[in-house]
Short mmCIF file of the C-alpha atoms (twelve columns), coordinates in Angstrom:
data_MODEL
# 
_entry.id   MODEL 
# 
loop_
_atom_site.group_PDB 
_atom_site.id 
_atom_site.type_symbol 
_atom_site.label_atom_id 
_atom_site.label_alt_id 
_atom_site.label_comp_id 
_atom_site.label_asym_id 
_atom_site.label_seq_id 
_atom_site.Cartn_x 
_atom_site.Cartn_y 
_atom_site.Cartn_z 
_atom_site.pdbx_PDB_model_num 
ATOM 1   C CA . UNK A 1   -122.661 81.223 39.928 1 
ATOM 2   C CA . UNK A 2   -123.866 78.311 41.405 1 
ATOM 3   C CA . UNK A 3   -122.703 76.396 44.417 1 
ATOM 4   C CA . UNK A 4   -121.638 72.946 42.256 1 
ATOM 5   C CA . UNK A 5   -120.092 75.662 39.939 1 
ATOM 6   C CA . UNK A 6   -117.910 77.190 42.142 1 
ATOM 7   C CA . UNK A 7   -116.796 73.669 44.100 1 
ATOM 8   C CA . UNK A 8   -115.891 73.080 39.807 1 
ATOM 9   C CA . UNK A 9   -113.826 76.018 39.756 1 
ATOM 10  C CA . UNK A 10  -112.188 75.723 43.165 1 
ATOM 11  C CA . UNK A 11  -111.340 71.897 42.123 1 
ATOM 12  C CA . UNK A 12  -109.678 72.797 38.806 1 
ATOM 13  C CA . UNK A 13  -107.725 75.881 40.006 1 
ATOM 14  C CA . UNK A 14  -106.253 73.247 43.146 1 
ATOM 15  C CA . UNK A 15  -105.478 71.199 40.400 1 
ATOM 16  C CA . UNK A 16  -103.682 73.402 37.715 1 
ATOM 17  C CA . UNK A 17  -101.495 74.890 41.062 1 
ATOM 18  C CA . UNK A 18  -100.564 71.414 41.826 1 
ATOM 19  C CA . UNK A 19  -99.615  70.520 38.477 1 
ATOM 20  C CA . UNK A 20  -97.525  74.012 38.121 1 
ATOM 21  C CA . UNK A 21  -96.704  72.897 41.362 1 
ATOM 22  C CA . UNK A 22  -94.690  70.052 40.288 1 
ATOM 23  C CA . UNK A 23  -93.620  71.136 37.193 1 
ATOM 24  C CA . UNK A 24  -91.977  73.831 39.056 1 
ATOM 25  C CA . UNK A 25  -90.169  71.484 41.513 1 
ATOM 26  C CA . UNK A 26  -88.904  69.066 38.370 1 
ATOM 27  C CA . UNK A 27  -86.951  72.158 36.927 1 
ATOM 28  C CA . UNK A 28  -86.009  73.207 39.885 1 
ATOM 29  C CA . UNK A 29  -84.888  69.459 40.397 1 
ATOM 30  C CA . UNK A 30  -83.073  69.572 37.143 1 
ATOM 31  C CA . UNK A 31  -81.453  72.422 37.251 1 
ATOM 32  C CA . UNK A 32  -79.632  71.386 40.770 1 
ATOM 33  C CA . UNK A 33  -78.869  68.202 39.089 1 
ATOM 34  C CA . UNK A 34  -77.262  70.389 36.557 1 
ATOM 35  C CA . UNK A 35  -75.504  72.714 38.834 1 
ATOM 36  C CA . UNK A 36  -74.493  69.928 41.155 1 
ATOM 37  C CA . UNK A 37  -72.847  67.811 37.690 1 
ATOM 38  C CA . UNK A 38  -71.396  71.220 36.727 1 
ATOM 39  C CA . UNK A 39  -69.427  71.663 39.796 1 
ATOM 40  C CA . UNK A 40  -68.221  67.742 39.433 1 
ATOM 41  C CA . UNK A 41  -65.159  69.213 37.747 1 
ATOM 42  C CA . UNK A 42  -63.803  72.201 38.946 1 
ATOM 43  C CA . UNK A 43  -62.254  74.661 36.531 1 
ATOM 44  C CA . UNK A 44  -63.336  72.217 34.010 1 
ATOM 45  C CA . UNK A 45  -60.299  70.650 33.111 1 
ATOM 46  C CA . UNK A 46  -60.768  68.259 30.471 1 
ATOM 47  C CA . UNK A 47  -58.023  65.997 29.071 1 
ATOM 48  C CA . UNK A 48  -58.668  63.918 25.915 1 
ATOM 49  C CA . UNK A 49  -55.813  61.558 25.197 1 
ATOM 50  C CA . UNK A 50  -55.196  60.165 21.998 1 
ATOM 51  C CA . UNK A 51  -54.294  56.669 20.884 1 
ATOM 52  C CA . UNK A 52  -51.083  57.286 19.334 1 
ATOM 53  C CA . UNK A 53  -49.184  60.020 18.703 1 
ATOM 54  C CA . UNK A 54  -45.746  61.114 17.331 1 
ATOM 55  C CA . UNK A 55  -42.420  63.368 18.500 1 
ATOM 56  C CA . UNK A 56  -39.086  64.596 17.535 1 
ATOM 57  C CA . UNK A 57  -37.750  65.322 20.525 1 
ATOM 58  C CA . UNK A 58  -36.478  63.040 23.984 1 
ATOM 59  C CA . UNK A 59  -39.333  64.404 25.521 1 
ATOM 60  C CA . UNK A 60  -43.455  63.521 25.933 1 
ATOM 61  C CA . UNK A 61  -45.755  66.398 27.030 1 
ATOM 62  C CA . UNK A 62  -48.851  66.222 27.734 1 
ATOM 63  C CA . UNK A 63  -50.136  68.093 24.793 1 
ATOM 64  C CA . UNK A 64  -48.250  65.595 22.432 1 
ATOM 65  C CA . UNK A 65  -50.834  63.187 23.050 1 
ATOM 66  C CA . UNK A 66  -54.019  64.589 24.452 1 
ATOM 67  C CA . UNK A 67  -56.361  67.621 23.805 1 
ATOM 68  C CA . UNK A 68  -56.781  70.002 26.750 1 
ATOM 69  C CA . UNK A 69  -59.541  72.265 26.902 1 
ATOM 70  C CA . UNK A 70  -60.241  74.439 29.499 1 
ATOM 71  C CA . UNK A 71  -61.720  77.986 30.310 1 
ATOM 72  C CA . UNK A 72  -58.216  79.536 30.843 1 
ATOM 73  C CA . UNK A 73  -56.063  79.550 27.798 1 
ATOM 74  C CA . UNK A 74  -52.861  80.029 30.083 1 
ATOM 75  C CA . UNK A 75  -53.811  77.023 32.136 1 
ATOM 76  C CA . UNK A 76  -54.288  74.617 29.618 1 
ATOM 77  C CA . UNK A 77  -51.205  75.729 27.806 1 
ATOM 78  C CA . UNK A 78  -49.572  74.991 31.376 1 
ATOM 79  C CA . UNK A 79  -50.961  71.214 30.863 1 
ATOM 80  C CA . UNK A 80  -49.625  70.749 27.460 1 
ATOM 81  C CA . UNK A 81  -45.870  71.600 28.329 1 
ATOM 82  C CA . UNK A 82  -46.387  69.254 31.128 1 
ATOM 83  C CA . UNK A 83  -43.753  66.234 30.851 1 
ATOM 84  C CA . UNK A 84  -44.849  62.959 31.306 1 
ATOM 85  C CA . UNK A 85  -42.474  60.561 29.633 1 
ATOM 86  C CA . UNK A 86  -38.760  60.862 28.356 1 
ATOM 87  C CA . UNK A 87  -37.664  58.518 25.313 1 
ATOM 88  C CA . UNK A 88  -33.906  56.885 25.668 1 
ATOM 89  C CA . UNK A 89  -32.712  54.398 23.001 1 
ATOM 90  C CA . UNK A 90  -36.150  52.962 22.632 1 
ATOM 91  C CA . UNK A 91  -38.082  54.282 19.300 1 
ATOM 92  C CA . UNK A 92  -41.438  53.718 20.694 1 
ATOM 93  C CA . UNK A 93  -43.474  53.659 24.465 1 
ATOM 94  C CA . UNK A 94  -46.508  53.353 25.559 1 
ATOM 95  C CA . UNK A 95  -47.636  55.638 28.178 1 
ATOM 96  C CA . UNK A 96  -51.029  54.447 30.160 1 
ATOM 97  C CA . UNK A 97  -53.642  56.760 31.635 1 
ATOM 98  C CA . UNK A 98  -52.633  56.230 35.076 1 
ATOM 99  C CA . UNK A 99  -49.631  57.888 34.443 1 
ATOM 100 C CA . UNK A 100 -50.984  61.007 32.925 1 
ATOM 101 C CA . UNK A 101 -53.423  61.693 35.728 1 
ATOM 102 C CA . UNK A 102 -50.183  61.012 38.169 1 
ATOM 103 C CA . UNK A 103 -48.351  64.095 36.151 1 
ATOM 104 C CA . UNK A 104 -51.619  66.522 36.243 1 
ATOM 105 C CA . UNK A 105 -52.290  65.511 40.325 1 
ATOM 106 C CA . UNK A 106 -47.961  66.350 40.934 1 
ATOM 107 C CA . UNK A 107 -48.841  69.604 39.207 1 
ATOM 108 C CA . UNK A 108 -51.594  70.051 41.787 1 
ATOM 109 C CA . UNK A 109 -54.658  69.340 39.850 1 
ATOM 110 C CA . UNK A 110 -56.903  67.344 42.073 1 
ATOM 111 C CA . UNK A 111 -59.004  64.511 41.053 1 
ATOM 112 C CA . UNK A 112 -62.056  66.468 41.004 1 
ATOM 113 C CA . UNK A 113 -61.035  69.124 39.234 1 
ATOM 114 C CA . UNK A 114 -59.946  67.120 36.082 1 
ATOM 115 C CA . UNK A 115 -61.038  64.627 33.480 1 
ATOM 116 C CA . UNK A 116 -59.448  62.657 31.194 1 
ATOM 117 C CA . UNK A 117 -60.921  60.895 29.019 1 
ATOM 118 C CA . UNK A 118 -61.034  58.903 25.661 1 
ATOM 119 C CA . UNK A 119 -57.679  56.703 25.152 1 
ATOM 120 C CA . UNK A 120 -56.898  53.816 27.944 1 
ATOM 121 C CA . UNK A 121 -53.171  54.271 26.803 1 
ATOM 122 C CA . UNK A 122 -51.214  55.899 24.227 1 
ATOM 123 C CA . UNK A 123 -48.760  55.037 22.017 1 
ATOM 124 C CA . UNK A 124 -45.739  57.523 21.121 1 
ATOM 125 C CA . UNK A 125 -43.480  57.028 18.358 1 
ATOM 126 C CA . UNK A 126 -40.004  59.320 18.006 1 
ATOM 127 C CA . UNK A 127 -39.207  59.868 14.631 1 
ATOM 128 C CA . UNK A 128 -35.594  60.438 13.128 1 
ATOM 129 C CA . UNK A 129 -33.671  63.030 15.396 1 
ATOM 130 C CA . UNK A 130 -33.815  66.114 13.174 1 
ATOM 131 C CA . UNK A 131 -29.735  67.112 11.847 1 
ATOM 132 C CA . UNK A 132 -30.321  70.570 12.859 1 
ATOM 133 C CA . UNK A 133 -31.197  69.188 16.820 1 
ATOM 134 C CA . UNK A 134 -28.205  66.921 16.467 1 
ATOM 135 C CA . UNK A 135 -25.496  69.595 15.711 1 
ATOM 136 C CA . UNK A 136 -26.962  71.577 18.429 1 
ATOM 137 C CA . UNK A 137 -26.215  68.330 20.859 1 
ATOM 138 C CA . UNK A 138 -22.783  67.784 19.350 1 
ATOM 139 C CA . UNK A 139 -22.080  71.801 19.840 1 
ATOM 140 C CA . UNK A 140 -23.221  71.581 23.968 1 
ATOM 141 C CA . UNK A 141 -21.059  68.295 24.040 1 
ATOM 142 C CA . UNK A 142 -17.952  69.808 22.151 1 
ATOM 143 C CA . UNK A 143 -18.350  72.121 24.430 1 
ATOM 144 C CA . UNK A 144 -18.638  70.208 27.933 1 
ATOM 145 C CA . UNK A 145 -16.003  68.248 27.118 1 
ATOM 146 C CA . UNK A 146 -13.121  71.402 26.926 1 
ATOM 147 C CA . UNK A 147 -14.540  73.272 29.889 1 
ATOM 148 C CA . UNK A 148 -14.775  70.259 31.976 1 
ATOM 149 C CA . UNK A 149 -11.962  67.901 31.153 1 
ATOM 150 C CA . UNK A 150 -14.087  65.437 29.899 1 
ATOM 151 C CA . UNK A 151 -14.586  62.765 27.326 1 
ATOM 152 C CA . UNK A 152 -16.882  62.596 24.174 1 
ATOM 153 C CA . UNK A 153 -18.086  58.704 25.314 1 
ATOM 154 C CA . UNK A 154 -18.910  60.179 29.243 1 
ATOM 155 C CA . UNK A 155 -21.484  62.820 27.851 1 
ATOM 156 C CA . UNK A 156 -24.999  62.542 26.395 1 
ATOM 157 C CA . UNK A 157 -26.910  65.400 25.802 1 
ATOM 158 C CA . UNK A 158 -30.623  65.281 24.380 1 
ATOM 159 C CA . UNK A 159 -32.923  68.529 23.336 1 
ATOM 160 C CA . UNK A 160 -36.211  68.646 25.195 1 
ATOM 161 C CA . UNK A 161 -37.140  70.752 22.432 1 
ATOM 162 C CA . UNK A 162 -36.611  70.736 18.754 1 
ATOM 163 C CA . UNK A 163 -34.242  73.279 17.206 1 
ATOM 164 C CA . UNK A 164 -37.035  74.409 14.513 1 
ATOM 165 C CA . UNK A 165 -39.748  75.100 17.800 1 
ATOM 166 C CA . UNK A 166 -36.536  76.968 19.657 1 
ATOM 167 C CA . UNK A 167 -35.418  79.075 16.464 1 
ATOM 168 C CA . UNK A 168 -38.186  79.110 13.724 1 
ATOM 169 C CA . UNK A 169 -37.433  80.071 10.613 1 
ATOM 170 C CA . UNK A 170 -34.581  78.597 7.806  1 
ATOM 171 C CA . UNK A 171 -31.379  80.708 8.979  1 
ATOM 172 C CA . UNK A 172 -30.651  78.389 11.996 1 
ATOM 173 C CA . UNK A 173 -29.171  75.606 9.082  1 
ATOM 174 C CA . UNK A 174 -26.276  78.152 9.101  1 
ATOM 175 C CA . UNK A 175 -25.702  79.041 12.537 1 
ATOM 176 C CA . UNK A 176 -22.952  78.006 14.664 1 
ATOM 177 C CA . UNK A 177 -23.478  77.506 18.624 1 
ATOM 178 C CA . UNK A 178 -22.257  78.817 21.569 1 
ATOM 179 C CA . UNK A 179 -23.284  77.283 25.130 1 
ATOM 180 C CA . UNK A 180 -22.805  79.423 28.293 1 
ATOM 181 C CA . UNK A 181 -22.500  75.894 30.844 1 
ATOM 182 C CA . UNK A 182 -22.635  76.510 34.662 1 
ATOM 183 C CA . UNK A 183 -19.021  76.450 36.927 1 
ATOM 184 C CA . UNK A 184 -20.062  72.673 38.127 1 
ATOM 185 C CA . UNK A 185 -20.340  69.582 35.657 1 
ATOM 186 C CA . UNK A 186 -24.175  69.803 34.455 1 
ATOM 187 C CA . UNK A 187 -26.182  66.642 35.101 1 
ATOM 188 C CA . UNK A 188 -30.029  65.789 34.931 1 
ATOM 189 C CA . UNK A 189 -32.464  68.319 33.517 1 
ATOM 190 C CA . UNK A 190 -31.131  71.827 32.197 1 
ATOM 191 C CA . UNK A 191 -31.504  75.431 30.995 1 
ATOM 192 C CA . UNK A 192 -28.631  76.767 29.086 1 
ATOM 193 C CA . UNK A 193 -28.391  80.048 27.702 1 
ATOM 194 C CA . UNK A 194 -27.594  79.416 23.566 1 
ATOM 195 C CA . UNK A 195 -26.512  81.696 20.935 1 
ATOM 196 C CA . UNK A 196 -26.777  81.546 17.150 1 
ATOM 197 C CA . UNK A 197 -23.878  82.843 15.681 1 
ATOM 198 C CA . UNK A 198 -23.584  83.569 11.921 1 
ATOM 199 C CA . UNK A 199 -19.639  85.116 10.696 1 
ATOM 200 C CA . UNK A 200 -19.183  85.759 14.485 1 
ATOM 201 C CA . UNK A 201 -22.230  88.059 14.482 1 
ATOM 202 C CA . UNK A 202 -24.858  87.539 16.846 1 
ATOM 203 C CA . UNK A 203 -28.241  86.099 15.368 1 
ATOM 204 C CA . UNK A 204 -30.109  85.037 18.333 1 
ATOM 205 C CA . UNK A 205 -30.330  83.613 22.176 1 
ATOM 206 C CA . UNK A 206 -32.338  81.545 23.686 1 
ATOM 207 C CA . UNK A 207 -32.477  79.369 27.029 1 
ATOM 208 C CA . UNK A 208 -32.905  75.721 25.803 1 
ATOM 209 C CA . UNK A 209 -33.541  72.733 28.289 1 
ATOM 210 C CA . UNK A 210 -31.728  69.592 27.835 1 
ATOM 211 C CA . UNK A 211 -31.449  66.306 29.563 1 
ATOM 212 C CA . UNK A 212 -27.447  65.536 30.265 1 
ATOM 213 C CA . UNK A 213 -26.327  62.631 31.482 1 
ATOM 214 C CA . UNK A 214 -22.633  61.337 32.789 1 
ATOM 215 C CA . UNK A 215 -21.220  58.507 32.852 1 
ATOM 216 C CA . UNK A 216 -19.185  58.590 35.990 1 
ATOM 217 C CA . UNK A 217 -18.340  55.934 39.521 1 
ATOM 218 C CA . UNK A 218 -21.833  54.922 41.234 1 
ATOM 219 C CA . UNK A 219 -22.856  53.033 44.366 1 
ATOM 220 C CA . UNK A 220 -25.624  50.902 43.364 1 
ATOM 221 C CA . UNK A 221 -28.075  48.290 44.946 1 
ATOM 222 C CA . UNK A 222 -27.666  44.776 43.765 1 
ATOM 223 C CA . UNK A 223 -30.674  43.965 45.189 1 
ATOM 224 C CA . UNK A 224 -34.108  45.372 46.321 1 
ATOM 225 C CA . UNK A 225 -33.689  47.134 49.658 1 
ATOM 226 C CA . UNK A 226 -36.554  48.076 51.759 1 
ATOM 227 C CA . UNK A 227 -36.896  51.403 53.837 1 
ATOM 228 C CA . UNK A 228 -35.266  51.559 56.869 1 
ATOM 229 C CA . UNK A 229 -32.641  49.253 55.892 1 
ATOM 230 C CA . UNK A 230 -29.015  48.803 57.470 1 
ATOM 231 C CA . UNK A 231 -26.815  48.640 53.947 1 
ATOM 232 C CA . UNK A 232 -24.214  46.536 54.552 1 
ATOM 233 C CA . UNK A 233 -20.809  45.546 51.826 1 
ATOM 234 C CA . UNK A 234 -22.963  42.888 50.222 1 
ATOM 235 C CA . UNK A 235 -25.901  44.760 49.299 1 
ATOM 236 C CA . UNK A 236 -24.061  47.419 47.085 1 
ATOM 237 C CA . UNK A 237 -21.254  46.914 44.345 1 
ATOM 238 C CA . UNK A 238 -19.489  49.880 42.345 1 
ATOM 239 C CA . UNK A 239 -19.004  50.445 39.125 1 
ATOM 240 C CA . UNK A 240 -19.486  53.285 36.125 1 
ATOM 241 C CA . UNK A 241 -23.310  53.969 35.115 1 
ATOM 242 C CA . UNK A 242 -24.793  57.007 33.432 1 
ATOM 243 C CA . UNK A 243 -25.751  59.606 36.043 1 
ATOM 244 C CA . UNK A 244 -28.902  61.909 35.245 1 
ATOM 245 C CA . UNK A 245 -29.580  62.871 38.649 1 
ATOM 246 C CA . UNK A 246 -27.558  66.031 39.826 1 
ATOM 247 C CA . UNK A 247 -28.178  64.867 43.639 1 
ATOM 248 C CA . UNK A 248 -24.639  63.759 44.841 1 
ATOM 249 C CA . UNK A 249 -23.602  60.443 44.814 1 
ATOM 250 C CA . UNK A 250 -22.974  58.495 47.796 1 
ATOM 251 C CA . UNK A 251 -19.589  57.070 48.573 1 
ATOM 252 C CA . UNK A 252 -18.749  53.586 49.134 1 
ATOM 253 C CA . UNK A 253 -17.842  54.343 52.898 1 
ATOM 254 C CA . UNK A 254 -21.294  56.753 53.315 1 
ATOM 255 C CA . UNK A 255 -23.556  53.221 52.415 1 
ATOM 256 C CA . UNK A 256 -21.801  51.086 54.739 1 
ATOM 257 C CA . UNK A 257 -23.967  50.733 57.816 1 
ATOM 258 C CA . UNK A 258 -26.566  53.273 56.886 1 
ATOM 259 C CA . UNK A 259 -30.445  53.350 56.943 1 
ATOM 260 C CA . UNK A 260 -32.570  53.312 53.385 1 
ATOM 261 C CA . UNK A 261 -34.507  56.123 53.811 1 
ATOM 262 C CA . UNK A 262 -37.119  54.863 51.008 1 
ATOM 263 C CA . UNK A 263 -36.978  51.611 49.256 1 
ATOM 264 C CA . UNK A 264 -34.203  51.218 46.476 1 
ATOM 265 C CA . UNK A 265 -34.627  49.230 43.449 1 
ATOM 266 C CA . UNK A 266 -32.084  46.548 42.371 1 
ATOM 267 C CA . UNK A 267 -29.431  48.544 39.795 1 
ATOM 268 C CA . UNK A 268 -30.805  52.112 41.291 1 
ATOM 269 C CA . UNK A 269 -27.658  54.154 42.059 1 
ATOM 270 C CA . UNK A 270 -27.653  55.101 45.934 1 
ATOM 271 C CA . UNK A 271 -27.388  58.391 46.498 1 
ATOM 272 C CA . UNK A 272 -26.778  61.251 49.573 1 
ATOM 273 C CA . UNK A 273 -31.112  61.502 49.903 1 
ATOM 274 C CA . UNK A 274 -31.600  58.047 49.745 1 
ATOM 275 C CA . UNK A 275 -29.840  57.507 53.365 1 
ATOM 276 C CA . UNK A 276 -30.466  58.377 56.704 1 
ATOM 277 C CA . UNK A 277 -28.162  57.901 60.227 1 
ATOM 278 C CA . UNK A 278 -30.559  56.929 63.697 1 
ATOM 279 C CA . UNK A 279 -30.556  60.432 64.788 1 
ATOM 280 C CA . UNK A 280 -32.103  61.853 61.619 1 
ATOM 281 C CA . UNK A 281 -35.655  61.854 62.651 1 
ATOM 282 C CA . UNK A 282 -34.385  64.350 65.385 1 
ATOM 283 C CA . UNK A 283 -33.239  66.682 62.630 1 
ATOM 284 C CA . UNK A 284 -34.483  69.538 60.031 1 
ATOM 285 C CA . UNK A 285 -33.788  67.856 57.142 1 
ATOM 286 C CA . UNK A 286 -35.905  69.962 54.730 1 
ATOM 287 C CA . UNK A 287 -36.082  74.041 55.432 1 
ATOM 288 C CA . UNK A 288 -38.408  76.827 54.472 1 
ATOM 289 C CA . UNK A 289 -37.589  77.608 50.737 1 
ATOM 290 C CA . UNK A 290 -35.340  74.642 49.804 1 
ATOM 291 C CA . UNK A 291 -36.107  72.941 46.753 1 
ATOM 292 C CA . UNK A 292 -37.717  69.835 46.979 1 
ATOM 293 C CA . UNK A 293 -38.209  66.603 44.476 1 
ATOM 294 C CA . UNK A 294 -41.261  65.264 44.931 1 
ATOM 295 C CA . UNK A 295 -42.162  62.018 44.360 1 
ATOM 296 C CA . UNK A 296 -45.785  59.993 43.442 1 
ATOM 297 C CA . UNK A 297 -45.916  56.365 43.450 1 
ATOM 298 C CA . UNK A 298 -49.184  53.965 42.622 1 
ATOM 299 C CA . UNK A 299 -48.307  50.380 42.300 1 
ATOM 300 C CA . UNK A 300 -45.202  50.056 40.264 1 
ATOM 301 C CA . UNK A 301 -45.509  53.508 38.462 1 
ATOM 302 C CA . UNK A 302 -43.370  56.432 40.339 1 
ATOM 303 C CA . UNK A 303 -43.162  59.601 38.771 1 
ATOM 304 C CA . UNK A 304 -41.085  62.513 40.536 1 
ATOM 305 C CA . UNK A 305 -41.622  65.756 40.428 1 
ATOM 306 C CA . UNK A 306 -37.799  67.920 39.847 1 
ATOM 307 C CA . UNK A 307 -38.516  71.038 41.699 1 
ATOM 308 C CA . UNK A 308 -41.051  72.095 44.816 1 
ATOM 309 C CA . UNK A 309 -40.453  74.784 47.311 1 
ATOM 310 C CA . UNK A 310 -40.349  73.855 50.761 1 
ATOM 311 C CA . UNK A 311 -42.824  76.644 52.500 1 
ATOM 312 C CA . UNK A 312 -41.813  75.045 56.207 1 
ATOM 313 C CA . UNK A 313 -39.374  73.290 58.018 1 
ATOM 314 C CA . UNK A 314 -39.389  69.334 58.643 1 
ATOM 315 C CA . UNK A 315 -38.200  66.401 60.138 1 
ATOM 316 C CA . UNK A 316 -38.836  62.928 58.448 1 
ATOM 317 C CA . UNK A 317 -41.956  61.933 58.673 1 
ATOM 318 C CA . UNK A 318 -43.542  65.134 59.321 1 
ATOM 319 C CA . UNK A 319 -46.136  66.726 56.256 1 
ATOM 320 C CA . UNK A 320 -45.101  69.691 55.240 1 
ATOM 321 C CA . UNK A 321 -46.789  72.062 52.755 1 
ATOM 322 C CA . UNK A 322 -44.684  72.633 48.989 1 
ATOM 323 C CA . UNK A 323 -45.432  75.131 46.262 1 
ATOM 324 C CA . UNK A 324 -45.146  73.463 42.491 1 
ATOM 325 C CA . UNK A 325 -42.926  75.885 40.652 1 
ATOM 326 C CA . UNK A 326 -44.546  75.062 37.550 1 
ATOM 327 C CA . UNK A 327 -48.268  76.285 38.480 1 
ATOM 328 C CA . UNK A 328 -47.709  77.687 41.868 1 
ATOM 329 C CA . UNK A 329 -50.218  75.432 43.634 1 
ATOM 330 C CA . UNK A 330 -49.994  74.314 47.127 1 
ATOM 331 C CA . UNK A 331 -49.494  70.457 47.517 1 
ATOM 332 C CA . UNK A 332 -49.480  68.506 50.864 1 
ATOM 333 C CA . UNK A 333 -46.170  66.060 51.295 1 
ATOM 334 C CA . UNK A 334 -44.498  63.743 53.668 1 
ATOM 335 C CA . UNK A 335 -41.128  64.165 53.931 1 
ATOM 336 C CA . UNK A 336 -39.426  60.377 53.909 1 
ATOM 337 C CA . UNK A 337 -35.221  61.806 53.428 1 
ATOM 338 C CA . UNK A 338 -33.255  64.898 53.096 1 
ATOM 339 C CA . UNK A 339 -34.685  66.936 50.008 1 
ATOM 340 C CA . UNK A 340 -37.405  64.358 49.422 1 
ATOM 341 C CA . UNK A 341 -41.206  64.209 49.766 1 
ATOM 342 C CA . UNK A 342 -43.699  61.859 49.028 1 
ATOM 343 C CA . UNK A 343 -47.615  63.025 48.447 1 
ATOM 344 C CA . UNK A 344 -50.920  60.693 48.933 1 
ATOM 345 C CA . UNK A 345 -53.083  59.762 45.322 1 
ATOM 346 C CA . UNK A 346 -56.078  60.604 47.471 1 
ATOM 347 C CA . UNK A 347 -58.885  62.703 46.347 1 
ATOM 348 C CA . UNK A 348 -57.514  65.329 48.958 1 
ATOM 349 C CA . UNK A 349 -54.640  65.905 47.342 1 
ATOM 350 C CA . UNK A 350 -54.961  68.834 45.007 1 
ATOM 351 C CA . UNK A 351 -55.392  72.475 44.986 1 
ATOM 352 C CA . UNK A 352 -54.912  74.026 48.261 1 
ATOM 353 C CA . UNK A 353 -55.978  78.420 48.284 1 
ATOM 354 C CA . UNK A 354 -54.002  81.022 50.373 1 
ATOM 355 C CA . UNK A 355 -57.288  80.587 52.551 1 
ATOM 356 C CA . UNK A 356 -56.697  76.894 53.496 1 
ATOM 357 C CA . UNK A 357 -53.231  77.374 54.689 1 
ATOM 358 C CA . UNK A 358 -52.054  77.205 58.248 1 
ATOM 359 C CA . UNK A 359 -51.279  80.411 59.709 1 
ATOM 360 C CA . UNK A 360 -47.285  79.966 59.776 1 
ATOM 361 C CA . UNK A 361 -47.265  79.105 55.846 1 
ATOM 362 C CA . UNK A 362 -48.504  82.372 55.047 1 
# 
């Protein structure tokens, strides 16, 4: 072989390598682009909401107006029970994106590790109350007003769940109820244990939540207060509003010269959490274990969380960390009163693993 022949050679071997050369470094290039958009999500939580949807029931979940799909089947049935809206006398409401990805971040999804997607807002429409759901109400209320000395007009109770999702099947039409209702007056969100009776003989049990609220003597703001607040007899008045908060209600000589320990909204009743004496800052006022509500606020939307286990003590002001009870994730939370936290809507705020907890959570 000759000398130009070889030089030839040489020259198109140098450049087929540099040409594999770079076609090996553009799918390599690709395929981190790939992995890196992969990871962009997390457990690849997507949320599609939907731009109207329709109910039965006093409550919204989640999966009443989006699609969830995800790789777990557990977790994404977790995301559908989700609340995120409760109807009252209105027959329809719109509930806006903002809110939804509020719910999912209180139920420790962070930002990054869920999408949602299509709908800017949806709009939710509750049909006729079903008459089955409605003598199941009337039964609890029949009910609450003989154990607890009450009257018919001071009660409302609302399913959270329809009667033909709780007992499926055509025999409920004949059943009569019978409530098993706690020592203490009910109020707020509930489980009570029910049972379907036909001719005294027992058909079936079930634990059904339902939203009670009673109409009973509140203090309430008549005006916006700000945190940190001394309340004084002309910022309160008293009267009788419904109640659907079980946290006890202040009395009129408990306002008087106390600190707001959070802001409280004109008509908002004031209650025991909501105040604060000067020394409080010096004092546990959450502990390991107690139950928490948490509370998320962006702009003029607040959404609060019922439940969250303390897993430390705290002061107010101090972070502390709180399990969700609903999906057992670890959420980080300032504590701003007795029983209360508040979290961040930063992209920090999600998941936190057994690995990423200080040592004296564990």
């Amino acid at each position: 072989m000759s000398t130009r022949s070889r030089q030839l050679s040489i020259g198109q071997l140098h450049s087929r390598s540099s040409g594999a050369l770079r076609s090996c470094c553009c799918v390599t290039l690709m395929l981190l682009l790939c992995a890196w958009t992969s990871n962009l999500w997390g457990e690849d939580v997507v949320v599609s909401l939907r731009l109207n949807s329709t109910v039965t029931t006093e409550l919204v979940r989640i999966g009443d107006c989006a699609d969830v799909s995800t790789t777990s089947d557990s977790l994404a049935e977790q995301i559908r029970e989700l609340d995120v809206d409760q109807f009252d006398t209105e027959s329809t409401r719109v509930i806006p994106r903002q809110q939804i990805e509020l719910r999912l971040r209180l139920f420790g999804l962070g930002e990054n590790e869920v999408r949602v997607e299509g709908a800017k807002s949806v709009e939710v429409t509750r049909t006729t109350v079903p008459a089955r759901d409605v003598a199941l109400e009337t039964a609890i209320t029949s009910q609450m007003v003989k154990q607890y000395s009450l009257t018919p007009g001071q009660i409302r109770v609302r399913l959270m769940t329809s009667v033909e999702s709780l007992f499926p099947g055509s025999t409920q039409e004949a059943l009569d109820w019978d409530v098993l209702l706690p020592g203490a007056v009910p109020c707020g969100r509930h489980s009570l244990l029910v049972r379907g009776l036909a001719n005294g003989r027992l058909v079936v049990t079930r634990q059904v939540s339902v939203d009670i609220q009673i109409r009973k003597p509140l203090v309430v703001a008549n005006r916006d207060l700000p945190a940190g607040y001394v309340i004084t007899d002309g910022d309160i008045e008293f009267g009788e509003y419904w109640c659907s908060d079980a946290d006890t209600s202040a009395a009129l000589v408990q306002v008087i010269s106390s600190l707001t320990a959070r802001p409280i909204k004109k008509g908002e009743p004031v209650k025991l959490r909501d105040l604060k004496t000067a020394d409080l800052r010096d004092q546990f006022v959450v502990r390991q274990r107690d139950s928490v509500s948490v509370v998320a606020r962006s702009g003029t939307l607040t959404i609060t969380l019922q439940a969250a286990e303390a897993m430390q003590n705290g002061k107010v002001g101090d972070r502390i960390w709180l399990r969700n009870l609903d999906s057992k994730r670890l959420i980080s939370g300032v504590i701003t009163a007795p029983g209360v936290a508040e979290i961040e809507l930063s992209p920090t705020t999600g998941i936190r693993t057994a690995d990423t907890l200080p040592r004296l959570v564990r």
